[in-house]
Residue frames as a rotation matrix with the C-alpha (Angstrom) as fourth column:
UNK 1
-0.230 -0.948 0.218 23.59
-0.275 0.279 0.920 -66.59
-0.933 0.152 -0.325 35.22
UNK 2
0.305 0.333 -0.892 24.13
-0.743 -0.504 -0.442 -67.06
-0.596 0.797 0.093 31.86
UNK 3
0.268 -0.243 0.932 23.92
-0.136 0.949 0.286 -70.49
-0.954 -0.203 0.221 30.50
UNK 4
-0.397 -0.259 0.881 24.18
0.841 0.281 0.462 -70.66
-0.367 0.924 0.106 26.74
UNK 5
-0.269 0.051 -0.962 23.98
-0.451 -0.889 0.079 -68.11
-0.851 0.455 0.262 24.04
UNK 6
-0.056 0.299 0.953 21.88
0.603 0.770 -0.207 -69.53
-0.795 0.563 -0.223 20.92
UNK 7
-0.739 -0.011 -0.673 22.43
-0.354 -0.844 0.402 -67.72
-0.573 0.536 0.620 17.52
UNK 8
-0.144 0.910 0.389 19.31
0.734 0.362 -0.575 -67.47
-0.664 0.202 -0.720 15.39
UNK 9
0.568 0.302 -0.765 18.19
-0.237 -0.831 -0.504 -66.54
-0.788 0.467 -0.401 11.90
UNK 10
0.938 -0.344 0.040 20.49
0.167 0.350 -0.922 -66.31
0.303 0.871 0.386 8.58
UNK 11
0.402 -0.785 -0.471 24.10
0.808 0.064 0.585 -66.33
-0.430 -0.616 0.660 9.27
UNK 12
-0.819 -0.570 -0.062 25.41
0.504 -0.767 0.396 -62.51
-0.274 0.293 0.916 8.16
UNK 13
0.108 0.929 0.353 21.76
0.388 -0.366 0.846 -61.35
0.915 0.046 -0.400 7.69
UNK 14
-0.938 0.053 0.343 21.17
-0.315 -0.542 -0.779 -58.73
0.144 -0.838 0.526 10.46
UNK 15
-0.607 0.783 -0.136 17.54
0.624 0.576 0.528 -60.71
0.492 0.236 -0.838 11.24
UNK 16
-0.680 0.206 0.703 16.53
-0.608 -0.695 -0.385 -58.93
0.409 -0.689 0.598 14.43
UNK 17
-0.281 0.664 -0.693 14.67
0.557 0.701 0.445 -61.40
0.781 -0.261 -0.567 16.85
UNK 18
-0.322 0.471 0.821 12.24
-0.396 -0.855 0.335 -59.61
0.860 -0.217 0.462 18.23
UNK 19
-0.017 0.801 0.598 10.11
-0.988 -0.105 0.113 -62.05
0.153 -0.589 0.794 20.03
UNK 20
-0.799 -0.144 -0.583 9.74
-0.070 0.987 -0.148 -65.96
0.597 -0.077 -0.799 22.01
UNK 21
0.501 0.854 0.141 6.94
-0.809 0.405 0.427 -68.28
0.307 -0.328 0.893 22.32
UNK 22
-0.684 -0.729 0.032 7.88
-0.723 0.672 -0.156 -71.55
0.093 -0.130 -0.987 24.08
UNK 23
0.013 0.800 -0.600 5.91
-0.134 0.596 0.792 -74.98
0.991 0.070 0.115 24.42
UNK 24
0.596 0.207 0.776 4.99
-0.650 -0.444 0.618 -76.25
0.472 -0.872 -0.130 26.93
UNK 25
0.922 -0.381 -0.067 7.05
0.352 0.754 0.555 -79.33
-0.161 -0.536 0.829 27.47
UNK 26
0.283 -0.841 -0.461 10.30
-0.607 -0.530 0.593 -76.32
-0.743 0.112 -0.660 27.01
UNK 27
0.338 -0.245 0.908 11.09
0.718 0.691 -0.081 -78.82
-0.608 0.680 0.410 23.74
UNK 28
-0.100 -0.073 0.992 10.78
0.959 -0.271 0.077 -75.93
0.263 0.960 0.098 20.92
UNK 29
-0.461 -0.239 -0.855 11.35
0.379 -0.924 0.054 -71.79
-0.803 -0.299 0.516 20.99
UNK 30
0.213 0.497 0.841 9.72
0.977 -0.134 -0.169 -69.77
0.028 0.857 -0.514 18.56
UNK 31
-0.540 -0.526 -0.657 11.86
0.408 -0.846 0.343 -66.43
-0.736 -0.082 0.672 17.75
UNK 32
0.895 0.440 0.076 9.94
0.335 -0.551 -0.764 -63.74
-0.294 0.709 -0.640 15.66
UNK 33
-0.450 -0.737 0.505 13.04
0.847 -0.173 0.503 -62.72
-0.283 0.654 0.702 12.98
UNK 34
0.060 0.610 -0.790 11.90
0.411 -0.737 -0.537 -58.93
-0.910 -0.292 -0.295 12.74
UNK 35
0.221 -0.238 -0.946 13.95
-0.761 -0.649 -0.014 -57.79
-0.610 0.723 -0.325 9.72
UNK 36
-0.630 -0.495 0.599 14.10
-0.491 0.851 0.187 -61.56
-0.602 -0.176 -0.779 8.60
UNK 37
-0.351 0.720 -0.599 10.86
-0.899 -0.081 0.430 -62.34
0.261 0.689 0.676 7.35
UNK 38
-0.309 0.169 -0.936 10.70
-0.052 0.980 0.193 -65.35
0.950 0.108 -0.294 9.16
UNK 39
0.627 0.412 0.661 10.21
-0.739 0.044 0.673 -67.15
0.248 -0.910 0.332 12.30
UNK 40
-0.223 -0.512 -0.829 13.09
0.031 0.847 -0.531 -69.49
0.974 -0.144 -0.173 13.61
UNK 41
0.644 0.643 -0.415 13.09
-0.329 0.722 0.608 -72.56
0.691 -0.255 0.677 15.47
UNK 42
0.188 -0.797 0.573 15.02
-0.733 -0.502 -0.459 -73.53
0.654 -0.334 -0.679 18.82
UNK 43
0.333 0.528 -0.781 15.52
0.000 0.828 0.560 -76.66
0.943 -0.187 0.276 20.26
UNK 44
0.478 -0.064 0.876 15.75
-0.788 -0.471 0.396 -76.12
0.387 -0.880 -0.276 23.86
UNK 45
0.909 -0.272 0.315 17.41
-0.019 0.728 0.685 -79.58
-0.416 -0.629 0.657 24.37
UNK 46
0.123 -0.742 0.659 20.50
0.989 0.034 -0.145 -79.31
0.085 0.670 0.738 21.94
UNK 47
0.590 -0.014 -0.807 20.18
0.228 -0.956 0.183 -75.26
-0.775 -0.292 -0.561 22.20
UNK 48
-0.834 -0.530 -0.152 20.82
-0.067 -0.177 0.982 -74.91
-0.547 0.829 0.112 18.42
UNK 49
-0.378 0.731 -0.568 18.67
-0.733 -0.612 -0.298 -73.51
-0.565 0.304 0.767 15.73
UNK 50
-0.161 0.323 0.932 16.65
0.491 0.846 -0.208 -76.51
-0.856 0.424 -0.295 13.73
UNK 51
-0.941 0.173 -0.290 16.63
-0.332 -0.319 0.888 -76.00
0.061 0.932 0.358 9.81
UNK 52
-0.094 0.971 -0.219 12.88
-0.239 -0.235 -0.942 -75.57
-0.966 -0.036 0.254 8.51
UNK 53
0.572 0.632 -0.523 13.48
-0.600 -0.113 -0.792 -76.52
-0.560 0.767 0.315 5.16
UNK 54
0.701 -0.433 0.566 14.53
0.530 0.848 -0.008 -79.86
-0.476 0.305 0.825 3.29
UNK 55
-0.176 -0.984 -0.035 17.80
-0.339 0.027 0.940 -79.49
-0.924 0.178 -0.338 1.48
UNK 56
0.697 0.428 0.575 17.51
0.146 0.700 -0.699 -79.62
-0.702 0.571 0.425 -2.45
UNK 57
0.087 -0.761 0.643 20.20
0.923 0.305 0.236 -79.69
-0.376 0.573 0.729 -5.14
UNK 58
-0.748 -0.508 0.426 21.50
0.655 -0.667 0.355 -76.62
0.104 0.545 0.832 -6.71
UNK 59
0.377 0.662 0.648 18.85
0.347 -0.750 0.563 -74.72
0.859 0.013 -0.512 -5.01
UNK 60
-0.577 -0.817 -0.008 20.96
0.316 -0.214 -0.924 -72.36
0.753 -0.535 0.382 -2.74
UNK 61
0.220 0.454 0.863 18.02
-0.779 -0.450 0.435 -70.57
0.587 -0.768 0.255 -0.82
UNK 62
0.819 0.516 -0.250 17.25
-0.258 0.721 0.643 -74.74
0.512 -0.462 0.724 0.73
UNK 63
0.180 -0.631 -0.755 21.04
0.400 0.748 -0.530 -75.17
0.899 -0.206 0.387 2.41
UNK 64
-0.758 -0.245 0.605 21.96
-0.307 -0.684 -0.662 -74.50
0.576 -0.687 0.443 5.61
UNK 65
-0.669 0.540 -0.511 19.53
0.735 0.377 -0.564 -73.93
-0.112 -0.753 -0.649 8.42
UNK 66
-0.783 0.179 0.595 16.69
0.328 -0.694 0.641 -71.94
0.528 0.697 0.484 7.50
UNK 67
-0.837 0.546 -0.029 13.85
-0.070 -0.160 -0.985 -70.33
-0.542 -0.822 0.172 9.74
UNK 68
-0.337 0.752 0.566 10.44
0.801 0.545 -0.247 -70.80
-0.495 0.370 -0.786 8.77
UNK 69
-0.961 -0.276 0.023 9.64
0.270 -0.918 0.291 -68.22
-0.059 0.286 0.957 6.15
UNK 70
0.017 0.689 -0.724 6.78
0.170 -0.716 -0.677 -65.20
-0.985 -0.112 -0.129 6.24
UNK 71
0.936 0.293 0.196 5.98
0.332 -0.545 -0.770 -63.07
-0.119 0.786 -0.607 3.30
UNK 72
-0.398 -0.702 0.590 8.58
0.818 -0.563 -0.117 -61.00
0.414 0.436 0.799 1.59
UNK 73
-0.336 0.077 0.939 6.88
-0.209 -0.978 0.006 -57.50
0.918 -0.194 0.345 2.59
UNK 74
0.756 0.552 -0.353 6.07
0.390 0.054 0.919 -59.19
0.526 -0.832 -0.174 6.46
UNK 75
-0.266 -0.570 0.777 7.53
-0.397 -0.670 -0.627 -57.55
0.878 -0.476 -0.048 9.47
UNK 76
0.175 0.230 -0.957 7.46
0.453 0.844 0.286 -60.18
0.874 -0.484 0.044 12.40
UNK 77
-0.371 -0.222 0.902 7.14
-0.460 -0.799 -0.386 -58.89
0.807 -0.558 0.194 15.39
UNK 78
0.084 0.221 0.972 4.40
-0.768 0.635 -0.078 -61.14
-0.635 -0.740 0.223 18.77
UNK 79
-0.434 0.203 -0.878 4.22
-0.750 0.458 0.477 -64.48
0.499 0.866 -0.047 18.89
UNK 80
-0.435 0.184 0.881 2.03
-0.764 0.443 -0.470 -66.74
-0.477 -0.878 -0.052 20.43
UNK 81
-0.963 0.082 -0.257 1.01
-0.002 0.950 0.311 -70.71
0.269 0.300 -0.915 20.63
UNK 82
0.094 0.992 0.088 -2.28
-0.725 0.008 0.689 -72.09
0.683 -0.129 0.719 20.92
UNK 83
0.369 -0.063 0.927 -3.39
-0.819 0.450 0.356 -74.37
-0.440 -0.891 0.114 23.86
UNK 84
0.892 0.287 0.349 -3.02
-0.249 0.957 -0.151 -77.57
-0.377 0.048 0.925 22.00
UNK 85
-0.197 -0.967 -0.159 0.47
-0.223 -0.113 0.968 -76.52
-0.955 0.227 -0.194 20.34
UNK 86
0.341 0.427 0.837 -0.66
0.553 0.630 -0.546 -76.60
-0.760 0.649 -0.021 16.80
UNK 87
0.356 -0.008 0.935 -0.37
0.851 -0.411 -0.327 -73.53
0.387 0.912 -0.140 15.62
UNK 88
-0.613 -0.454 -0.647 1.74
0.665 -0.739 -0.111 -70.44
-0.428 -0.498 0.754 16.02
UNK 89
0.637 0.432 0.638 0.49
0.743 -0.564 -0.360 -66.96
0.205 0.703 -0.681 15.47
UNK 90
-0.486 -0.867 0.109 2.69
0.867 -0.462 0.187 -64.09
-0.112 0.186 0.976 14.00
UNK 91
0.789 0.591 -0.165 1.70
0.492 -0.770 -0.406 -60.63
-0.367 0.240 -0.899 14.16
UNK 92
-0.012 -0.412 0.911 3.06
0.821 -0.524 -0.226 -58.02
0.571 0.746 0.344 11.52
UNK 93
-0.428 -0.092 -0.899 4.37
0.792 -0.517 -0.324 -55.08
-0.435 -0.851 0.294 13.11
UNK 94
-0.956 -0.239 -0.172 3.43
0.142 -0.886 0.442 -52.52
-0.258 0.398 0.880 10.13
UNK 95
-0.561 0.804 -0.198 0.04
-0.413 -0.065 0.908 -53.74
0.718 0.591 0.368 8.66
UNK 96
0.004 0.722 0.692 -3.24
-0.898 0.307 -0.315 -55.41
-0.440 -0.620 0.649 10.36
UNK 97
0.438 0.258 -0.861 -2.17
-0.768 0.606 -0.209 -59.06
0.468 0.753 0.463 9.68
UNK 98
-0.140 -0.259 0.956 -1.19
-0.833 0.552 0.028 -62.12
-0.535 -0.792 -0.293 11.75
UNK 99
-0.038 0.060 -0.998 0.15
-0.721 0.689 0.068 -65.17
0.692 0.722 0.017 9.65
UNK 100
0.450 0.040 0.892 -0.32
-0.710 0.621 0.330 -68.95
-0.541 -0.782 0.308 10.97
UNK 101
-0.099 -0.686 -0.721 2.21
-0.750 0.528 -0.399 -71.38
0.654 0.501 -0.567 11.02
UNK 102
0.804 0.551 -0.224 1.72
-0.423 0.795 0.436 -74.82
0.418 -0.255 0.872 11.30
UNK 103
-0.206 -0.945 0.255 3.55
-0.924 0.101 -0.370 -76.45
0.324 -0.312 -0.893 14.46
UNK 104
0.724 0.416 0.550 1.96
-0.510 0.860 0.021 -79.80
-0.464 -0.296 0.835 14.55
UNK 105
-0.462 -0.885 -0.055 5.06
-0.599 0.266 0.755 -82.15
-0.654 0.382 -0.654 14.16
UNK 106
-0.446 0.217 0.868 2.62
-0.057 0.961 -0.269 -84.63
-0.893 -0.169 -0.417 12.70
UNK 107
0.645 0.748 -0.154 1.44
0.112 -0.293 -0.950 -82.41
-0.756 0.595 -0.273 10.12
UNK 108
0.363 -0.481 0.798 2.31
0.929 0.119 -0.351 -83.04
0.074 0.869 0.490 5.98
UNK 109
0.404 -0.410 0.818 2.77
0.227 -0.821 -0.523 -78.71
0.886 0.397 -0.239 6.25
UNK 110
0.883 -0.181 -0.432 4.96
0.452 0.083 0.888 -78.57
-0.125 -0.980 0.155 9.63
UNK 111
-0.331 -0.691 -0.642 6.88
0.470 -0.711 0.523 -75.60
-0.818 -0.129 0.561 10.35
UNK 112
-0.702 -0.347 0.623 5.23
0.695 -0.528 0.488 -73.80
0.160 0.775 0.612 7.45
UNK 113
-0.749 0.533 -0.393 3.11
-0.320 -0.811 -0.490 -70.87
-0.580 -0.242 0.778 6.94
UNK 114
-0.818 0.484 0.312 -0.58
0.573 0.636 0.517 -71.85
0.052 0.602 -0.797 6.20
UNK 115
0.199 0.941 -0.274 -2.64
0.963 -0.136 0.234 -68.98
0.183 -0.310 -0.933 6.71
UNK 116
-0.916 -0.399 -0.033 -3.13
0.391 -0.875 -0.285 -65.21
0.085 -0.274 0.958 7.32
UNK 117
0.252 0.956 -0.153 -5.82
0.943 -0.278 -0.183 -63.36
-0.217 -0.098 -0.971 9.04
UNK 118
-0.332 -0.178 0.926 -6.57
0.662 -0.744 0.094 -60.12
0.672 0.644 0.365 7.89
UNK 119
-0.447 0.240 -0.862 -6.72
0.833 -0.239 -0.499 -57.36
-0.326 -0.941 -0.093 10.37
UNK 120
-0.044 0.251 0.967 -8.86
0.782 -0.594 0.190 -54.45
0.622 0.764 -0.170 8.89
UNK 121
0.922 0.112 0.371 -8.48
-0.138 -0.799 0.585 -51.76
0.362 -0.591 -0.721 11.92
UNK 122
0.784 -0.539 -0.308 -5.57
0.436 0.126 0.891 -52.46
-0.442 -0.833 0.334 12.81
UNK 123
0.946 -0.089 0.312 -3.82
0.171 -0.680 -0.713 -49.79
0.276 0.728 -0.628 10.55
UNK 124
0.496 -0.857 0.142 -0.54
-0.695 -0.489 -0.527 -49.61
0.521 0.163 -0.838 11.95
UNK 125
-0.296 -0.735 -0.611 0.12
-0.453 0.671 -0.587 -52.95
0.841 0.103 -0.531 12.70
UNK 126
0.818 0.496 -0.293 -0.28
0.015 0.489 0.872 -55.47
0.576 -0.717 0.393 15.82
UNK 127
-0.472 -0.731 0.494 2.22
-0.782 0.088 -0.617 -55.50
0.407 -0.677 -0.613 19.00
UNK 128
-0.740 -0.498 0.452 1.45
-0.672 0.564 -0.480 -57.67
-0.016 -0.659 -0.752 21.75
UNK 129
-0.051 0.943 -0.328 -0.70
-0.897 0.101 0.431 -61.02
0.440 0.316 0.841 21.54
UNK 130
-0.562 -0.360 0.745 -1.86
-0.759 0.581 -0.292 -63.77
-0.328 -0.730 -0.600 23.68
UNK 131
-0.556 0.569 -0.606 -4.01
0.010 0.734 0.679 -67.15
0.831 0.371 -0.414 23.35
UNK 132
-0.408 0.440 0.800 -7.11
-0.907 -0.096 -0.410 -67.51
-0.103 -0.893 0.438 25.78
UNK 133
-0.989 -0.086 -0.123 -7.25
-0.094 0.994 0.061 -71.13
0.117 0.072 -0.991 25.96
UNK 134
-0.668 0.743 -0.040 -10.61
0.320 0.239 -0.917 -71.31
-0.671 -0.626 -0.397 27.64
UNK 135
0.338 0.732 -0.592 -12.34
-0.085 -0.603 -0.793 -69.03
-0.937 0.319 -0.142 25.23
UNK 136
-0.041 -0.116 0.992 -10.44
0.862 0.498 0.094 -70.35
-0.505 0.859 0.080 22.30
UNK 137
0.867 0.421 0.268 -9.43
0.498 -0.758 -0.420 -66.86
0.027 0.498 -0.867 20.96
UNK 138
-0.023 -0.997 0.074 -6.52
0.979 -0.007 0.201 -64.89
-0.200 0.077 0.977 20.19
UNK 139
0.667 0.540 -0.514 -6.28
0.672 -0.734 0.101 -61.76
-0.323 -0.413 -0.852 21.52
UNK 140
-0.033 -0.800 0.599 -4.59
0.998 0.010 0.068 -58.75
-0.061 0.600 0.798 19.73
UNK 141
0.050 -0.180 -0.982 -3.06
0.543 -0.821 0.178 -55.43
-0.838 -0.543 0.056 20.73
UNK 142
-0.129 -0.375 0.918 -3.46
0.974 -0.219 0.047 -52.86
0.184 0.901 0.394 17.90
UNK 143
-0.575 -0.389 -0.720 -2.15
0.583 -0.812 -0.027 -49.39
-0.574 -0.435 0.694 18.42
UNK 144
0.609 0.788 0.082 -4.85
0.603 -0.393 -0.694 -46.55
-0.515 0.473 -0.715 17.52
UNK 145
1.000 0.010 -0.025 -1.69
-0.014 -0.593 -0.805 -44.41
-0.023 0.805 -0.592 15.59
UNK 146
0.547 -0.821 0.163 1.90
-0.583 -0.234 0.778 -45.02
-0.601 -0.521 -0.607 17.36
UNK 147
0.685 -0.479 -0.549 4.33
-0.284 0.517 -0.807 -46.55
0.671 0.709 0.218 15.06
UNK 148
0.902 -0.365 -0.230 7.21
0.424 0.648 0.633 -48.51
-0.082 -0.668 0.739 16.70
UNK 149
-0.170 -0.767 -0.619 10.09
0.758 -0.504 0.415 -46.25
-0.630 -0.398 0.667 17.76
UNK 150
-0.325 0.498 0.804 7.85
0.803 -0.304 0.513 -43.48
0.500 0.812 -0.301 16.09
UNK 151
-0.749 0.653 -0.108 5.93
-0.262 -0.442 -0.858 -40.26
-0.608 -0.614 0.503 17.07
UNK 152
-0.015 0.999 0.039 2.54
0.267 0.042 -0.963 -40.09
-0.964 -0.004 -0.267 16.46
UNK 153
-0.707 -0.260 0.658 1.92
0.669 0.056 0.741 -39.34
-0.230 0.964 0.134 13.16
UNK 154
-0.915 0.373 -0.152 -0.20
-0.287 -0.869 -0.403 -35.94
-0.282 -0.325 0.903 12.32
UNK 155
-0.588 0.721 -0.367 -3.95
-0.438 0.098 0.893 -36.35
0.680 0.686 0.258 11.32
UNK 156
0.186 0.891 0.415 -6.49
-0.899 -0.016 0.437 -38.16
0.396 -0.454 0.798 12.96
UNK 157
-0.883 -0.305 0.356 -5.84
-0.465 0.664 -0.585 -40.97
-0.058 -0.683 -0.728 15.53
UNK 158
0.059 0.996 0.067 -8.10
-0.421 -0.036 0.906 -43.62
0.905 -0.082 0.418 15.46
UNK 159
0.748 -0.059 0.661 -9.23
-0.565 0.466 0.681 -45.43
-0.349 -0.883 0.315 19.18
UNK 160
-0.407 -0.894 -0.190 -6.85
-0.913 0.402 0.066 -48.29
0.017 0.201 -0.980 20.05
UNK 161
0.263 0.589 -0.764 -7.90
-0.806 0.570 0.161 -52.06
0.531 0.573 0.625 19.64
UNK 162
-0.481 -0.652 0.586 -8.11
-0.712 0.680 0.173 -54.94
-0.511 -0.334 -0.792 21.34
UNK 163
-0.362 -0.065 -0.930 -8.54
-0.869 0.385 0.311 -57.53
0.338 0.920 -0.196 18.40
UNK 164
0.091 0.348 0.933 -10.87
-0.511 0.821 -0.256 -60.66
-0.855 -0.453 0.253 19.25
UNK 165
-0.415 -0.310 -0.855 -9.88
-0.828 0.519 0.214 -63.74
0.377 0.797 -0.472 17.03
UNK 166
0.619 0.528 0.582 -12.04
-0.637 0.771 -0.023 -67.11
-0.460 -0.356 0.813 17.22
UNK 167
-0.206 -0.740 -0.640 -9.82
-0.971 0.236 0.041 -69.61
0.121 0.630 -0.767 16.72
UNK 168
0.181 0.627 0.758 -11.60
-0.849 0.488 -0.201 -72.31
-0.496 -0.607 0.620 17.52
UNK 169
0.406 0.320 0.856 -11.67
0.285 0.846 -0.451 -73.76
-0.868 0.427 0.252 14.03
UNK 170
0.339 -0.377 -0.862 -8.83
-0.589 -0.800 0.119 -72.30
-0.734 0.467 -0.493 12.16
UNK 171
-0.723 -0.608 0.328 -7.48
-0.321 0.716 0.620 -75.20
-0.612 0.343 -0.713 10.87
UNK 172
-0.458 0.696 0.553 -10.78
0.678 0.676 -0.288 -76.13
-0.574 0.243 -0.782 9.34
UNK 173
0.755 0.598 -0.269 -11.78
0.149 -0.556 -0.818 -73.04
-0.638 0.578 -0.509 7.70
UNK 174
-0.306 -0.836 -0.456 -8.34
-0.711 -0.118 0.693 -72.95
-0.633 0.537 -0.558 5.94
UNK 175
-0.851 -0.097 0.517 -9.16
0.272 0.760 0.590 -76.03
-0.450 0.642 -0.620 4.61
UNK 176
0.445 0.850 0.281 -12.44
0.735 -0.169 -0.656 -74.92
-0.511 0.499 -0.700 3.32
UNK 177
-0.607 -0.661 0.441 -10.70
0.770 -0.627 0.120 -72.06
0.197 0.412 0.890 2.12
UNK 178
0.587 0.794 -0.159 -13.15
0.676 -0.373 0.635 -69.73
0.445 -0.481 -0.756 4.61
UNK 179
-0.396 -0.657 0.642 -11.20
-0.210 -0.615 -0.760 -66.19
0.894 -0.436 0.106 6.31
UNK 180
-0.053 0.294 -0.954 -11.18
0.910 0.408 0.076 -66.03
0.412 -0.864 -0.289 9.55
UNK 181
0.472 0.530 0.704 -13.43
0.420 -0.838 0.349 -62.96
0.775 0.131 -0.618 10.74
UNK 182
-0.710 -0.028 -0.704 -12.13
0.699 -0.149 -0.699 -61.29
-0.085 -0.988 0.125 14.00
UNK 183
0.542 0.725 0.425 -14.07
0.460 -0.679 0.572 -58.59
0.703 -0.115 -0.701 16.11
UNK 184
-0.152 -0.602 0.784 -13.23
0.143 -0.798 -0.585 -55.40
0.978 0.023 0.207 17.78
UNK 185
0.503 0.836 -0.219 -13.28
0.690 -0.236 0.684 -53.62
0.520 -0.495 -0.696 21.15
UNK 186
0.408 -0.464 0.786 -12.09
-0.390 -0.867 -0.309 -50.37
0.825 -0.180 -0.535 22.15
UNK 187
0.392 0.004 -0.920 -9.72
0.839 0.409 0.359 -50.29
0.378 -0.913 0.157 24.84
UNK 188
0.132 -0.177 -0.975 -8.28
0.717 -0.662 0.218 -47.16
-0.685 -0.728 0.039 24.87
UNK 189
-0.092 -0.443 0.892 -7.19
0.989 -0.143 0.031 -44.10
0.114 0.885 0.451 22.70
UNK 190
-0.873 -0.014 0.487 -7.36
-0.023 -0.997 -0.070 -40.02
0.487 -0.072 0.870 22.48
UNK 191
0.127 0.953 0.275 -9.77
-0.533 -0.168 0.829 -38.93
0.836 -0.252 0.487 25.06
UNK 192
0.522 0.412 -0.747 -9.03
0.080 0.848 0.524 -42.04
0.849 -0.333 0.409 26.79
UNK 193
0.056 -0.709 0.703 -7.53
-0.948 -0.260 -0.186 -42.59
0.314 -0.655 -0.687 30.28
UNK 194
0.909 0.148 -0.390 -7.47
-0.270 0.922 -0.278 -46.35
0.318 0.357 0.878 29.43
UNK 195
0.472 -0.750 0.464 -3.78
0.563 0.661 0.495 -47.24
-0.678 0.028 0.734 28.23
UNK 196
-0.080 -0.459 -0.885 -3.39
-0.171 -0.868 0.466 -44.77
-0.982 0.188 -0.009 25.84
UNK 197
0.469 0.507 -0.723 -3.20
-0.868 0.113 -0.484 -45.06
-0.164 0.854 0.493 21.89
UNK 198
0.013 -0.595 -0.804 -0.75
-0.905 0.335 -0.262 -48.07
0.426 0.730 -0.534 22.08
UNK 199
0.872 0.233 0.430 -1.67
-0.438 0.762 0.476 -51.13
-0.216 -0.604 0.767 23.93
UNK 200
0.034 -0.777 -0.628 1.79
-0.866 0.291 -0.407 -53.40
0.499 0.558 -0.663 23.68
UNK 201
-0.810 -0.504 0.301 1.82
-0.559 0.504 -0.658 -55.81
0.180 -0.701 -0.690 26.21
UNK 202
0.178 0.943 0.283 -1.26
-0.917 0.055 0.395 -58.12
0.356 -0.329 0.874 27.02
UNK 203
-0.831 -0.369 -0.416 -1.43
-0.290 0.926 -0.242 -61.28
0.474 -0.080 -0.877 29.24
UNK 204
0.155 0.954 -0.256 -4.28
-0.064 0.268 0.961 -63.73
0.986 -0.132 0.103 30.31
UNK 205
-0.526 0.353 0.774 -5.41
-0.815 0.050 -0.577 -64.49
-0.242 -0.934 0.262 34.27
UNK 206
-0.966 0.218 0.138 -6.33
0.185 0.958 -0.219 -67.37
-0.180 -0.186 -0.966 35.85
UNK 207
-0.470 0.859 -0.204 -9.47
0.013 -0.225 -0.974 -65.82
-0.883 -0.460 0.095 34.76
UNK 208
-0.454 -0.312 0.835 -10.92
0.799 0.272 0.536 -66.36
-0.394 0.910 0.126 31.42
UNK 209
0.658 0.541 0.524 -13.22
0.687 -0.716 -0.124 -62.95
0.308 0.441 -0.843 31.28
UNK 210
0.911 -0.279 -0.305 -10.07
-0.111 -0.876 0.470 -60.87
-0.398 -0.394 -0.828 32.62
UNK 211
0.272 -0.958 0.093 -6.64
0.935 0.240 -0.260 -59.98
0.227 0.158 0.961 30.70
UNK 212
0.446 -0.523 -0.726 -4.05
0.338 -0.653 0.678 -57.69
-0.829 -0.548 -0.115 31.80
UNK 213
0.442 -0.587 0.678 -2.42
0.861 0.064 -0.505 -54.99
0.253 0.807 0.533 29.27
UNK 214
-0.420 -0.722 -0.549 0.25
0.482 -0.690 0.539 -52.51
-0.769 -0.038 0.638 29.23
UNK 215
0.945 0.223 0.239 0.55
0.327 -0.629 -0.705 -49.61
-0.007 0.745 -0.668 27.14
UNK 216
0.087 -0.863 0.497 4.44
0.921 -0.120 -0.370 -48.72
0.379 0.490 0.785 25.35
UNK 217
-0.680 -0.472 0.560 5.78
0.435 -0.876 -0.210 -45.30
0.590 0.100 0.801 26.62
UNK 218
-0.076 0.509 0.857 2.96
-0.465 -0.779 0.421 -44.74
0.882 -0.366 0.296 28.74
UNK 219
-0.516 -0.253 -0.818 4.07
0.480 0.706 -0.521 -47.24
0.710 -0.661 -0.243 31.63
UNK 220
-0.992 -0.044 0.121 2.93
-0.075 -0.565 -0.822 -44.16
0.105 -0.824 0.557 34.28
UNK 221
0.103 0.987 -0.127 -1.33
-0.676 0.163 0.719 -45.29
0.730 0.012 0.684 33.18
UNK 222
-0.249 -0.182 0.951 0.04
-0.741 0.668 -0.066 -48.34
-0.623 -0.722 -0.301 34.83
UNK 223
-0.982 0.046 0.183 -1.55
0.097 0.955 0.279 -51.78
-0.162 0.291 -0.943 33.96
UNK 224
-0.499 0.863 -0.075 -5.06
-0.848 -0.470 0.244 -52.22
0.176 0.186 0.967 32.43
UNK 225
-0.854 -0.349 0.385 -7.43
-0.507 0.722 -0.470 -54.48
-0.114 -0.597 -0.794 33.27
């Protein structure tokens, strides 16, 4: 049954909300705004979007309710929280990049973007991503050539990617002003009988050395493990 219907995003702006992260105490929603550039904010107890940015005279962008904004050239697309609820991460559907916004009500830069890791393999962008509490890492699905609602594209394919991210101490190397490195490992791609070239889907287990992923259009591989 359908209990409530929450609009989200700019009002007349086609946004596209792609994606939702929730906390855990169900307080706050986190919508990925696909064509939006942003990330808006849901309070789950009122079930109405929360503005993200103060109100300032004669500055039209600040009225209204506003979602938390991305780049200009970003393309929102997973999101996911960290154990402690601090920090959100956004993955970019087109490029290898995955911005962090700060959800720490307590913090001076709350609800903004503070941060972007750079994915360098991940050439056509990131799809699904999870947090592995235990291991303090943020896993990331990066397709070895498939574009969303795409074919393949002609030329060489590289492998697909699952994207290791220490996140241990993100907040602290921002402040140093230190990137934050990730590392690779193949899960599937041409050749493979894995998942195929698009991993899209990925979720942790009560285990912390086992996660579970899908693969987009190739549902018949099944589930990887």
């Amino acid at each position: 049954e359908l209990v409530a219907r929450v609009d989200v995003g700019t009002p007349g702006v086609t946004d596209t909300p792609r994606a939702i992260a929730v906390t855990a105490d169900n307080a706050r929603a986190y919508v990925t705004l696909r064509a939006g550039k942003g990330l808006a904010v849901v309070d789950m107890i009122t079930l109405q979007q929360l503005d993200t940015v103060k109100d300032v005279d004669g500055e039209a962008a600040t009225q209204g309710v506003n979602p938390i904004q991305l780049p200009p050239d970003s393309r929102p697309f997973w999101v996911a929280i960290d154990e402690e609820e601090q920090l959100a991460y956004v993955g970019d559907e087109n490029v290898g990049r995955v911005y962090i916004v700060d959800i720490n009500g307590a913090s001076d830069r709350y609800h903004q973007h503070i941060g972007t890791i750079y994915l360098a393999e991940a050439g056509y962008g990131t799809r699904g991503m999870v947090v592995s509490g235990p291991n303090r890492e943020l896993l990331v699905a990066a397709p070895g050539a498939r574009q969303v609602f795409k074919l393949n594209p002609t030329g060489p394919v590289a492998d697909a990617k699952s994207i290791v991210v220490d996140i241990a101490k993100v907040r602290e190397r921002l402040g140093d002003g230190l990137p934050i490195d990730p590392s690779y490992s193949i899960l599937g791609g041409p050749g493979s009988n894995a998942i195929g070239d698009e991993p899209y889907g990925m979720a942790t287990t009560a285990r912390a050395d086992i996660i579970l992923v899908t693969s987009r259009l190739q549902d018949s591989k099944g589930v990887a493990i």
